[in-house]
Structures are given as structure tokens and as C-alpha cells.
Residue, then its C-alpha position, 0 to 999 in steps of 0.5 A: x338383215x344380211x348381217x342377221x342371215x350371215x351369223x345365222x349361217x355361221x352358227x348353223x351351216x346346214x341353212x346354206x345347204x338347206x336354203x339351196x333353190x335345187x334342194x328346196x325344189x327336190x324336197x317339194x317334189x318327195x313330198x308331193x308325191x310321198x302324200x299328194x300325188x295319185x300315185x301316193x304312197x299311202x294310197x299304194x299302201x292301202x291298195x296294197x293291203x286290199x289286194x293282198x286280202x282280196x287274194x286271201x279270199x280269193x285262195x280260201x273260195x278256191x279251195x272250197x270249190x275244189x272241195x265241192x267239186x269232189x263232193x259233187x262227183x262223189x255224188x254220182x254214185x248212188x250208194x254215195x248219195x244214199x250215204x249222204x243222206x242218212x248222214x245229213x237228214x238222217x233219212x231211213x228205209x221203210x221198216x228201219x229204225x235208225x238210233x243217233x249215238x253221239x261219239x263225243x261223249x265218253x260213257x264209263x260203265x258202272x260196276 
């Protein structure tokens, strides 16, 4: 049996290396810890991802409730609600007639 592991070690010098008890105890530790310890680093990865995403919404919902606060201080003034208004529920006065001309559309006159 010793011969055996004797001219596996000649052919291949890496197993005395290898086969070291520190470097065995070394590489059991990287592993446990690279996939299952708490701490993991695939769980970091996930976690990572999550919280980046998180802040995304986190800056997007910022942003829009910056945008509704000027809205809403617009809003104090009544010829801004008025617009409002006429502008989203196409509200009118009495006596008045109130025509949609929708601008998208490109009208070519015709000669």
C-alpha cells in the first residue's frame, strides 16, 4: 500500500501538497463558508441584488412624490385648480362650449 502511494507521489507531486492536513482543514473552511455558512456568499449575492432593487423603487417613488408635492402646491391657487380641471375631467362654465381637437394627428387641407 505504501509503495502504491509512494509512486502515486512520484508521478503526481501535487498530492504531498494536496494531501497536507493544514491545506485539507484550509479548503473545508473556503467551502463552508463560500456555500454553507449564514453568511454565504450566494446569500450576499441574492441579498445584494434585492437591496439594489429596493433602492431603485426606493429613488423612482422619490421622485414621483417630489413631482406630487409641486402638483399639490400648484394647486393652491385657483386658476391652477380651474385648469386642472378643464384639463383632466373637461369641466366647462355655464354657457360654454368646450371642442376636444386632438393634436397629434396631422390635418392636410385639401385644395
Amino acid at each position: 500500500m505504501k509503495e502504491k502511494i509512494a509512486a502515486l507521489l512520484v508521478k503526481y507531486p501535487f498530492l504531498k501538497w494536496a494531501t497536507n492536513r493544514f491545506v485539507l482543514v484550509t479548503l473545508f473552511f473556503i467551502v463552508w463558508l463560500l456555500f454553507f455558512d449564514t453568511y454565504a456568499y450566494y446569500d450576499h449575492r441574492t441579498i445584494d441584488k434585492e437591496i439594489h432593487k429596493l433602492e431603485d423603487n426606493r429613488d423612482y417613488y422619490q421622485g414621483e412624490i417630489n413631482s406630487d408635492d409641486k402638483n399639490i402646491k400648484k394647486l393652491y391657487r385657483k386658476e391652477e385648480v380651474e385648469r386642472y380641471a378643464r384639463e383632466k375631467y373637461y369641466m366647462k362654465r355655464e354657457n360654454e362650449d368646450i371642442y376636444i381637437i386632438d393634436s397629434d394627428k396631422e390635418y392636410t387641407s385639401e385644395k
